[in-house]
C-alpha positions in Angstrom: 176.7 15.2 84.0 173.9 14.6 86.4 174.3 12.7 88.9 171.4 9.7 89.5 171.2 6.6 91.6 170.9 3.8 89.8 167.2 2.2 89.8 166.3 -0.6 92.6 166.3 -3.8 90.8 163.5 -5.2 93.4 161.3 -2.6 91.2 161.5 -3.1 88.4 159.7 -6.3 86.3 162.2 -8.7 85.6 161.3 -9.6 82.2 163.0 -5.9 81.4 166.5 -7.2 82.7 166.5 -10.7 81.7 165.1 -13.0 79.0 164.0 -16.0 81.1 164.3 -19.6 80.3 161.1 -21.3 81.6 160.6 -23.4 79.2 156.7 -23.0 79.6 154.8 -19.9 79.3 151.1 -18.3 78.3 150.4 -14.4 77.6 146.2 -13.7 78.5 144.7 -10.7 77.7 142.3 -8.4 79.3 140.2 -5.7 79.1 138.6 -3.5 82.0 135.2 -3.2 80.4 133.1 -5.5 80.4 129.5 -5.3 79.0 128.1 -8.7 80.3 128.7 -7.5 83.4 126.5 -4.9 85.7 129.1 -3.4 87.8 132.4 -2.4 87.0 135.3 -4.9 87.1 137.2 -5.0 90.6 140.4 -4.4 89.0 142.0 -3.7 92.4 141.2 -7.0 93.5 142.3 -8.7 90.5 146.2 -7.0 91.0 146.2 -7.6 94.6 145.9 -11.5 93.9 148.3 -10.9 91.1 150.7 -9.2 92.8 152.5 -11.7 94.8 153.4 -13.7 92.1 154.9 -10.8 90.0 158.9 -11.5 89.5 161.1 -8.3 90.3 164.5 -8.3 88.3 166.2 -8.8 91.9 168.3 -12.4 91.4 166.4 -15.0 92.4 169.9 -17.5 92.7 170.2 -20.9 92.1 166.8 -21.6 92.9 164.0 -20.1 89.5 160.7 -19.9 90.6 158.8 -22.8 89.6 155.7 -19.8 88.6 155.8 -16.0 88.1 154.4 -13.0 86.2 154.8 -9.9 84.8 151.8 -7.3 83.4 152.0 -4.8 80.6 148.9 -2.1 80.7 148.1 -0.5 77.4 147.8 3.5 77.2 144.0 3.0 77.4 144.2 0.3 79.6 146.0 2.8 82.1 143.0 5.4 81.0 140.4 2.7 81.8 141.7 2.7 85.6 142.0 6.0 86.5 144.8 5.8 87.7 145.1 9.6 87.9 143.3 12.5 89.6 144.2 15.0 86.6 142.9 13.3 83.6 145.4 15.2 81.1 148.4 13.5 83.1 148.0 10.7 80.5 149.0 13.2 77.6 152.7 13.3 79.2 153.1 9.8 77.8 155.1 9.6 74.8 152.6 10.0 71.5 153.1 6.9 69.7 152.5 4.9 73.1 148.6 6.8 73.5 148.0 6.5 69.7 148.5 2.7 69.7 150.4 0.7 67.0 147.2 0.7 64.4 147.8 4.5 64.3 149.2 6.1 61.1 152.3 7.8 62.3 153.4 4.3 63.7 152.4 2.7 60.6 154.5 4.4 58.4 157.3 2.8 60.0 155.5 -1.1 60.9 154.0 -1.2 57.6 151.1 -2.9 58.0 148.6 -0.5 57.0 147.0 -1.7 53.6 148.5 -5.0 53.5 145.4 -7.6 52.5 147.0 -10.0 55.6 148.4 -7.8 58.3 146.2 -4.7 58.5 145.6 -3.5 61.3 141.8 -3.8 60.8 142.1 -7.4 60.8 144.7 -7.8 63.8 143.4 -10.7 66.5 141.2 -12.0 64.2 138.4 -9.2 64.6 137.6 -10.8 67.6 138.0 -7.7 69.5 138.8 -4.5 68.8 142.6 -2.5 69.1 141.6 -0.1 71.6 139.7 -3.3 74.2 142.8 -4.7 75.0 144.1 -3.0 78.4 146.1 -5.7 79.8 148.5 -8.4 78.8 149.5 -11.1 81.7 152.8 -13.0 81.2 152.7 -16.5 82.8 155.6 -18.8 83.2 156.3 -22.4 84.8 159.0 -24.8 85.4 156.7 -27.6 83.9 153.4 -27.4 82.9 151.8 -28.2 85.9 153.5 -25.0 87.2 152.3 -23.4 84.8 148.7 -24.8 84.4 148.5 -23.7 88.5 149.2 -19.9 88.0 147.4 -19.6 84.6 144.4 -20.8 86.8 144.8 -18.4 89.7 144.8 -15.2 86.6 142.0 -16.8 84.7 139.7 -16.9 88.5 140.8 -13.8 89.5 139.8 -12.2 86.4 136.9 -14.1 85.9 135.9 -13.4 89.8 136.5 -9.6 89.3 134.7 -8.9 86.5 137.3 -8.7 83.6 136.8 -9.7 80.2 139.3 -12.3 78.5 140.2 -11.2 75.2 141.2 -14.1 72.7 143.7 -13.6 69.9 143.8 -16.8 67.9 141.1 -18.0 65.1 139.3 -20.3 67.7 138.1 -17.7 69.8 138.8 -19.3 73.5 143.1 -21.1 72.4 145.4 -18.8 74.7 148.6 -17.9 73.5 150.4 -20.7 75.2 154.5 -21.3 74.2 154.6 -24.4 71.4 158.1 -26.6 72.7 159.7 -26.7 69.8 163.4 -28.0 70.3 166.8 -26.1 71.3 164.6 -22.0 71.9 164.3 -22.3 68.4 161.4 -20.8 66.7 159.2 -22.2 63.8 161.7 -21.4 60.9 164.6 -23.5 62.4 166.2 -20.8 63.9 167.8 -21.0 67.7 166.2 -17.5 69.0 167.7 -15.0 71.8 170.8 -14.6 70.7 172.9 -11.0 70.7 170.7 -9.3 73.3 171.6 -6.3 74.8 173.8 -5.9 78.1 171.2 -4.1 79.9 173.9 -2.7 82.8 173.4 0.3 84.4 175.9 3.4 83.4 175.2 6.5 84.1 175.9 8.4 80.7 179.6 7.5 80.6 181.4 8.7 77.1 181.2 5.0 75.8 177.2 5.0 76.4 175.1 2.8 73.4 171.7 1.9 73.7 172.5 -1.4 75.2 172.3 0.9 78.5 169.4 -0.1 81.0 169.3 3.9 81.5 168.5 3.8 77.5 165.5 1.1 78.1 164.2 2.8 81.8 161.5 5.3 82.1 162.6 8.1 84.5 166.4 8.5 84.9 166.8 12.1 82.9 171.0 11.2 82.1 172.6 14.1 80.3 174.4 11.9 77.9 171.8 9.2 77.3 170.8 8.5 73.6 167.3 7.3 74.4 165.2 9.8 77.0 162.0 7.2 77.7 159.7 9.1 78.0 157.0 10.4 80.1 160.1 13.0 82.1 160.3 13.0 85.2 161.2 16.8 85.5 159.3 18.0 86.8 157.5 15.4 88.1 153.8 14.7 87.7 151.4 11.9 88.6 152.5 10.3 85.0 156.3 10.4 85.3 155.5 9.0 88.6 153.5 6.6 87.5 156.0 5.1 85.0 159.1 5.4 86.7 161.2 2.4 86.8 159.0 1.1 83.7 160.0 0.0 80.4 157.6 -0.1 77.0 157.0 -3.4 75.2 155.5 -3.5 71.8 153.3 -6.5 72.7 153.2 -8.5 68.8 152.0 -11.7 67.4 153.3 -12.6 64.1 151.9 -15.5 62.1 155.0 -17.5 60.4 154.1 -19.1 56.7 156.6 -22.0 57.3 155.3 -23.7 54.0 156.1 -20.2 52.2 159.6 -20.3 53.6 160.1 -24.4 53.1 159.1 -23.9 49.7 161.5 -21.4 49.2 164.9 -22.9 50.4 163.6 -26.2 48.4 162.9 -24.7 45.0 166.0 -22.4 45.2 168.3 -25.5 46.4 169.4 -26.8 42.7 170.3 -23.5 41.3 172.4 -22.7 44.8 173.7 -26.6 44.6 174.7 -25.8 41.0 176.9 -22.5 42.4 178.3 -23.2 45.8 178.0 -28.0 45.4 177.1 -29.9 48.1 173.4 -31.9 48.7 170.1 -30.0 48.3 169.8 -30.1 51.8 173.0 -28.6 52.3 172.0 -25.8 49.8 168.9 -25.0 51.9 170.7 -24.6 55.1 173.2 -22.1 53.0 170.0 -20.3 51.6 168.6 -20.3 55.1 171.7 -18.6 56.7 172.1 -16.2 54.5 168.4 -14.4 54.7 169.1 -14.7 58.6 172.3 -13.6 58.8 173.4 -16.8 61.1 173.5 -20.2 60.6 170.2 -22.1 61.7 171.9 -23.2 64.9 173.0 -19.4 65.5 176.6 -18.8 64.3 177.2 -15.5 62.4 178.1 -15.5 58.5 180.6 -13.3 59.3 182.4 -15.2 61.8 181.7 -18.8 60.0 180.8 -18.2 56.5 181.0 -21.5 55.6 179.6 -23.9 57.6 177.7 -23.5 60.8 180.1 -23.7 63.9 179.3 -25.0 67.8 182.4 -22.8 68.8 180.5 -19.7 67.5 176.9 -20.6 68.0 176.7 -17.6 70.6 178.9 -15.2 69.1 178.3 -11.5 69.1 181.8 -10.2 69.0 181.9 -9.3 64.8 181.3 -6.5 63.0 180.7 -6.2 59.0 183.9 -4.3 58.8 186.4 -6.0 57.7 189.4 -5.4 61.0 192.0 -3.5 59.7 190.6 -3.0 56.0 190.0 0.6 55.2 189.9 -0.1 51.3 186.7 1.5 49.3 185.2 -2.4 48.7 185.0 -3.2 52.1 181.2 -3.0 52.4 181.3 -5.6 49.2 184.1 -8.2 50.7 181.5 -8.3 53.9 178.5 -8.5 51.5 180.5 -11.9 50.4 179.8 -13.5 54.2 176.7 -11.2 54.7 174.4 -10.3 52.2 173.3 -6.7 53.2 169.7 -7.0 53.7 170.3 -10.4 56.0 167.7 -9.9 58.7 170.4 -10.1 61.4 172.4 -7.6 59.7 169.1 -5.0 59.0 167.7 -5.3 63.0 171.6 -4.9 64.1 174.1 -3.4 61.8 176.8 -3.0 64.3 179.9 -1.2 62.6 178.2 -0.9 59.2 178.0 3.0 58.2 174.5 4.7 59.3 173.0 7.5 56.7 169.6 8.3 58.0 169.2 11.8 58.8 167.9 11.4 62.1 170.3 8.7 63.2 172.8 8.2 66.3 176.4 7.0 66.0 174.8 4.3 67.4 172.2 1.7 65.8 169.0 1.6 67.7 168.5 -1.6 70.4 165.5 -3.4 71.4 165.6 -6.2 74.0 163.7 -9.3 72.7 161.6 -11.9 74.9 160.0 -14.3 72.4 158.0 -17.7 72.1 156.6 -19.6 69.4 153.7 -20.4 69.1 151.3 -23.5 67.8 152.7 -26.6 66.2 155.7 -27.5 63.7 155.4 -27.9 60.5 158.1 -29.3 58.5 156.8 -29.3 54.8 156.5 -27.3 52.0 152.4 -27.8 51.7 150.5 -25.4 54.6 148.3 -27.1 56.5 146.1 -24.1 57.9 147.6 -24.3 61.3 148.6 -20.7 62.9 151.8 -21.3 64.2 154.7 -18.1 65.0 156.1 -16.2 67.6 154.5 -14.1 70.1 156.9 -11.4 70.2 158.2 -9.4 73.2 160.2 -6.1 72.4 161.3 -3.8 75.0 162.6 -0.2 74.4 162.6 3.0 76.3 161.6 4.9 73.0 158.4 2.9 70.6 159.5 5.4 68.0 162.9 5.9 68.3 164.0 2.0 68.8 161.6 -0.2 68.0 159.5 1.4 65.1 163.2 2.8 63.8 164.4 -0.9 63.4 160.7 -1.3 61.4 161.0 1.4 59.1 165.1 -0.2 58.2 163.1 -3.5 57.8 160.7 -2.5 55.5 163.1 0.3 53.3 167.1 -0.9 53.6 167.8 2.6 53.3 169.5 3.7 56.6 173.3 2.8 55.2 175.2 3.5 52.3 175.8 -0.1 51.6 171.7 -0.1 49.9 171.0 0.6 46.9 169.3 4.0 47.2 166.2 3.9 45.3 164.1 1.7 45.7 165.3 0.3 48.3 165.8 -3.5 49.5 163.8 -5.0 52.5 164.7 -7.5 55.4 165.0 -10.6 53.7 162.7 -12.5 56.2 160.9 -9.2 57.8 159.8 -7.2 54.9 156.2 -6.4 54.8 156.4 -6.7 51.0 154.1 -4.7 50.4 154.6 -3.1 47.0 151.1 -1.1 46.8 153.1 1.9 46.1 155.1 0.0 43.5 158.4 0.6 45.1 159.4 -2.2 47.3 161.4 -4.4 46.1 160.9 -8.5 46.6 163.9 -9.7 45.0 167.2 -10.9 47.6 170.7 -10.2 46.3 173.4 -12.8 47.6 177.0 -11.2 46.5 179.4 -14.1 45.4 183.3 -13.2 45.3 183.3 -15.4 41.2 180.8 -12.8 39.9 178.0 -15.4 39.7 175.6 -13.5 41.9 172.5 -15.4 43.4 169.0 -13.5 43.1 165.8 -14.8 43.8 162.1 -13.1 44.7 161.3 -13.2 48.2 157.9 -14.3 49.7 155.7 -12.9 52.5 156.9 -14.9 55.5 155.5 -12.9 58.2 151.8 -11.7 59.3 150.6 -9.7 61.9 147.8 -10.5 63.8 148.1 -8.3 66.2 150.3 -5.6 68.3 149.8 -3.7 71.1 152.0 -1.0 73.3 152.2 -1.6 76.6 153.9 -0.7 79.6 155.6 -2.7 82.0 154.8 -0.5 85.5 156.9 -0.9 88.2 156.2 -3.1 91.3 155.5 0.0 92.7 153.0 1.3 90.5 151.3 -2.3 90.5 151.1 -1.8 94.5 149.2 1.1 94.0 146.7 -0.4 91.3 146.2 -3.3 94.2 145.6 -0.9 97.1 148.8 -2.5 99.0 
């Protein structure tokens, strides 16, 4: 086995290591062309007045930092700095990561190609193209004020230097600013962040997953790690260099249709009523928890199948293996707590059985950092607000962790628990796009009395917009400041 330090925390973004809980935050994007301008944007003066508020994943204590930030630079973001003296050094970077999100390799997997809401043609509102967007700055406060301070100091310093803001919403000049919606929930009713993954360090020890941080890290070559993020570092070149101690995030805003999903849970609630008794709103909250997964307030079906539970609200120790059963129905006595397509149980099937050919023992991880955004709605009737999460995932490998758990989303066929053609989707991920006639909309929910409960699933989610980025090391931001 090879034998490599572990990385220097005081290098590496914090964001990678730990999800923070700054209650208030805004994400601005950038790109390093600007045509309204006459000379090139001073992007080295824009980092160096960046750079002393970035947050390191060093522990910061007792005391949090009333304001910090982290950067992500996408693949042509990187190419727009010249950040390298041999211009081919950017091909070492892993393919999906340089063809960007809206290309079709990726697609097959995210599966928004050729939907009529979350093509990527129409991503960010056509307000600017895929490839403009270079750079995506991660603000957080303490309390607004906070907050309101350091958004200031990026917006100047950009503005000063020559960059162009890039807007993402309808309006053309709203930021993507955190909503504060109650208990880290998210606009569904859902408490968000729970079962992360232990990002430790261990250095491609026999009981290795891809919770590992060496599975997440760009340039730690471990003979026994699952995940090898990419570009290598052997032997080393101005790209591996570059991104060592850096982590990928695919960068994605995703519209939530509350009234779709309201609308759902209420029109479904007399026939579930009917089945399980109870009130309607009682009903709703068992409809809810089973396309989840969890329990609105974040206890796992399979821990508290029942009722929603404060003692298990956190819980990650379960499987959806029965302990100690070995019988052939096992997979169906889960599916009685579970239903098999439960988002929860699609993005993280733990113990469940994995078929795809090009699978691990393990099931793929991503680390998730994200925010709602734009105000609650609690109706069944839209009101033409955008409102939904601005999504953070982190991986070592786009193709191999995040646009895996994607491609299980959209086709439930990694696990012989599906049925295998066609297959199921994620109850509340699903791109539902049935163009090709094979997707399946409809949502099974096994009961033990035979009196199975099926209903047709909406389109809950829209994209409006993803983008690849990397999170560089504090080194590597040094070097884009000159410091």
């Amino acid at each position: 086995m090879t034998n490599i330090a572990p990385p220097d925390v005081k290098n590496i973004q914090g964001l990678i290591m730990r999800g923070y809980t700054h209650p208030y935050s805004c994400h601005l994007l950038y790109s390093f062309t600007n045509p309204r301008v006459k000379t090139s944007p001073d992007t080295k003066t824009f980092f160096k007045t960046l750079y002393p508020q970035v947050q390191s994943a060093e522990d910061w204590g007792p005391n949090k930092p009333k304001m910090m930030l982290n950067i992500g630079l996408t693949c042509s973001g990187i190419q727009a700095l010249n950040v390298f003296k041999d211009p081919t050094a950017i091909t070492n970077f892993p393919p999906e990561f340089q063809a960007g999100p809206w290309s079709q390799d990726s697609q097959q997997s995210i599966g928004d190609q050729g939907d009529a809401r979350s093509d990527p043609s129409l991503w960010w509102f056509r307000n600017f193209n895929n490839e403009d967007l270079h750079c995506v700055v991660h603000v957080y406060g303490l309390t607004q004020p906070d907050l309101d301070k350091l958004v200031s100091v990026v917006a100047s310093a950009a503005k000063t230097c020559g960059l162009r803001e890039l807007f993402a919403l309808k309006d053309k000049k709203s930021r993507l600013t955190q909503s504060q919606l109650p208990n880290d929930e998210i606009h569904f009713g859902y408490r968000d962040g729970i079962s992360e993954p232990a990002l430790d360090w261990n250095q491609g020890a026999a009981n290795e997953t891809q919770e590992d941080l060496n599975n997440f890290l760009i340039g730690y070559d471990l003979d026994n790690s699952l995940i090898q993020p990419g570009p290598s570092n052997a032997p080393p070149d101005e790209a591996s260099s570059f991104a060592r101690d850096g982590c990928y995030n695919a960068f994605r805003i995703l519209y939530q249709d509350v009234a779709a999903f309201n609308t759902l849970l209420a029109q479904q609630a007399s026939q579930v009523a009917a089945i399980i008794g109870g009130t309607q709103e009682q009903a709703q909250e068992w409809i809810a928890a089973k396309l989840c997964g969890r329990w609105r307030n974040g206890s796992p079906l399979m821990l508290s199948p029942d009722k929603p539970d404060p003692a298990t609200q956190d819980a990650e120790d379960f499987g959806y293996v029965e302990p100690g059963d070995s019988s052939p129905n096992h997979d169906v006595e889960s599916g009685f707590k579970c239903p098999f397509s439960a988002h929860t149980r699609v993005a993280n099937p733990r113990d469940q059985d994995l078929v795809s050919p090009d699978t691990t023992n393990f099931p793929p991880r991503i680390a998730r950092r994200g925010m709602p955004y734009g105000l609650p709605l609690n109706s069944t009737k839209d009101d033409g607000v955008d409102r939904g999460l601005i999504g953070l995932f982190l991986c070592g490998s786009l193709s191999q962790q995040f646009e895996k758990i994607y491609s299980w989303m959209n086709s439930n066929d990694f696990s012989s628990v599906f049925p295998s053609y066609p297959s199921p989707q994620d109850a509340m991920l699903g791109n539902r796009n049935t163009q090709d006639g094979q997707v399946v909309t409809s949502f099974l929910i096994p009961m033990p009395d035979n009196r199975d409960i099926t209903f047709t699933l909406s389109d809950f989610i829209v994209t409006r917009g993803t983008a690849y980025c990397l999170l560089p090391s504090l080194a590597s931001l040094r070097l884009l400041a000159g410091l």
